[in-house]
C-alpha positions in Angstrom: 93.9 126.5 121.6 91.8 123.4 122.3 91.1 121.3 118.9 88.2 118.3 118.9 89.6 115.2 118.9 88.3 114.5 115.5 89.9 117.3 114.0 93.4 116.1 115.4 92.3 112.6 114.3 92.0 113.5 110.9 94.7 116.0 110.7 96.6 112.6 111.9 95.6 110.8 109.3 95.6 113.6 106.7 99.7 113.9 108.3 100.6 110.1 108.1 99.2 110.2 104.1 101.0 113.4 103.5 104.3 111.8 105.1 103.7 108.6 103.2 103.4 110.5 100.2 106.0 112.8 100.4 108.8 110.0 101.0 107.9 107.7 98.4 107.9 110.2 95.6 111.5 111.3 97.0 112.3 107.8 96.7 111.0 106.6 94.0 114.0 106.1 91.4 111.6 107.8 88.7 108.7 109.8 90.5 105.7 110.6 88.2 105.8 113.9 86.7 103.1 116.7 88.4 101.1 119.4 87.6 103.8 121.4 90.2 106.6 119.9 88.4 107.1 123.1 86.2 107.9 125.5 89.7 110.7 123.7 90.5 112.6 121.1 93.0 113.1 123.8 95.2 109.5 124.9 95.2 108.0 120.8 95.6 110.2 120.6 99.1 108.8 123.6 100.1 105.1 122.6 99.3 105.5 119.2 101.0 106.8 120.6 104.0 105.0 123.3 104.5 102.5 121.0 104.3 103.7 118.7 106.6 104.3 120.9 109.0 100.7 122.5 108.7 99.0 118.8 109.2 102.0 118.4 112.2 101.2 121.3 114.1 97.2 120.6 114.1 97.8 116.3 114.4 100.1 116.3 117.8 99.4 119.9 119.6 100.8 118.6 122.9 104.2 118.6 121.2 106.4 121.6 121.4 106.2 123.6 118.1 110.4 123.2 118.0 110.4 119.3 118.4 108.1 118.9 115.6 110.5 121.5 113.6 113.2 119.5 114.3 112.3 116.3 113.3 110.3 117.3 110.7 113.7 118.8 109.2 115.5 115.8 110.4 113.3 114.0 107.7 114.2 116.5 104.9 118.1 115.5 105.6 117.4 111.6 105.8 115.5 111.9 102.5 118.5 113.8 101.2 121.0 111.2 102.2 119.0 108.4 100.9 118.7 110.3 97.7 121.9 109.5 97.4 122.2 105.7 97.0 123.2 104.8 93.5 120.5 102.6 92.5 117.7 105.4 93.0 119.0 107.7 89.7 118.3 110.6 92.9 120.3 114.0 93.6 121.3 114.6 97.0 121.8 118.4 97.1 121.7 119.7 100.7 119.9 123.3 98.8 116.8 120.7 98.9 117.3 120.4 102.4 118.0 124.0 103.4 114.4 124.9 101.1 112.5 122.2 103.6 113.8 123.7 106.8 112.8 127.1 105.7 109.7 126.0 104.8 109.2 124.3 108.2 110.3 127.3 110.2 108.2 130.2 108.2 105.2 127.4 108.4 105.7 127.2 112.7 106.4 130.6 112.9 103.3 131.7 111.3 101.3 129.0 113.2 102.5 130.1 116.1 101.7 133.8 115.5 98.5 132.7 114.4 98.0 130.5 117.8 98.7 133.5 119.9 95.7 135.8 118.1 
């Protein structure tokens, strides 16, 4: 499927925001507390990488559905092991991680069903 550059342009942009987002408030040592805060941690990864992945798959369609899995997930894991320095007040739980990469493969999967319709 061919998308309009603009669309991929703001998918970009809408991506890079999301991404931005997403890392700080897993980084911050006392994020802000949201309206999604009462479905859970688990429920938060999900979200942000589902989302992620969404904006991902629509921002660089040249790349290969897995590599943007991959890396995407790679992400969840780095933001996991910084969650553990000290100084944050953070939980590094590696369920966190798991939840992101499930997220990220149900999200690609359907994508790609959808792609081939």
């Amino acid at each position: 499927m061919i998308h309009p550059p603009a669309s991929r342009q703001s998918a970009g942009v809408l991506f890079w925001l999301a991404l931005a987002f997403a890392v700080t408030m897993a980084v911050l040592p006392h994020p802000p507390h949201l309206p999604i805060d009462r479905f859970g941690d688990k429920f938060e990864h999900m979200l942000a990488f589902a989302t992620l992945t969404f904006l991902a798959d629509f921002a660089f369609p040249a790349s290969p559905r897995l590599r943007i899995a991959e890396r995407l997930s790679f992400l969840g894991a780095m933001i996991e092991v910084t969650q553990s320095i000290p100084q944050l007040h953070r939980d590094c739980d590696i369920r966190d991680w798991v939840a992101d990469t499930i997220a990220i493969l149900v999200v690609s999967g359907l994508l790609a069903l959808w792609r081939k319709r």
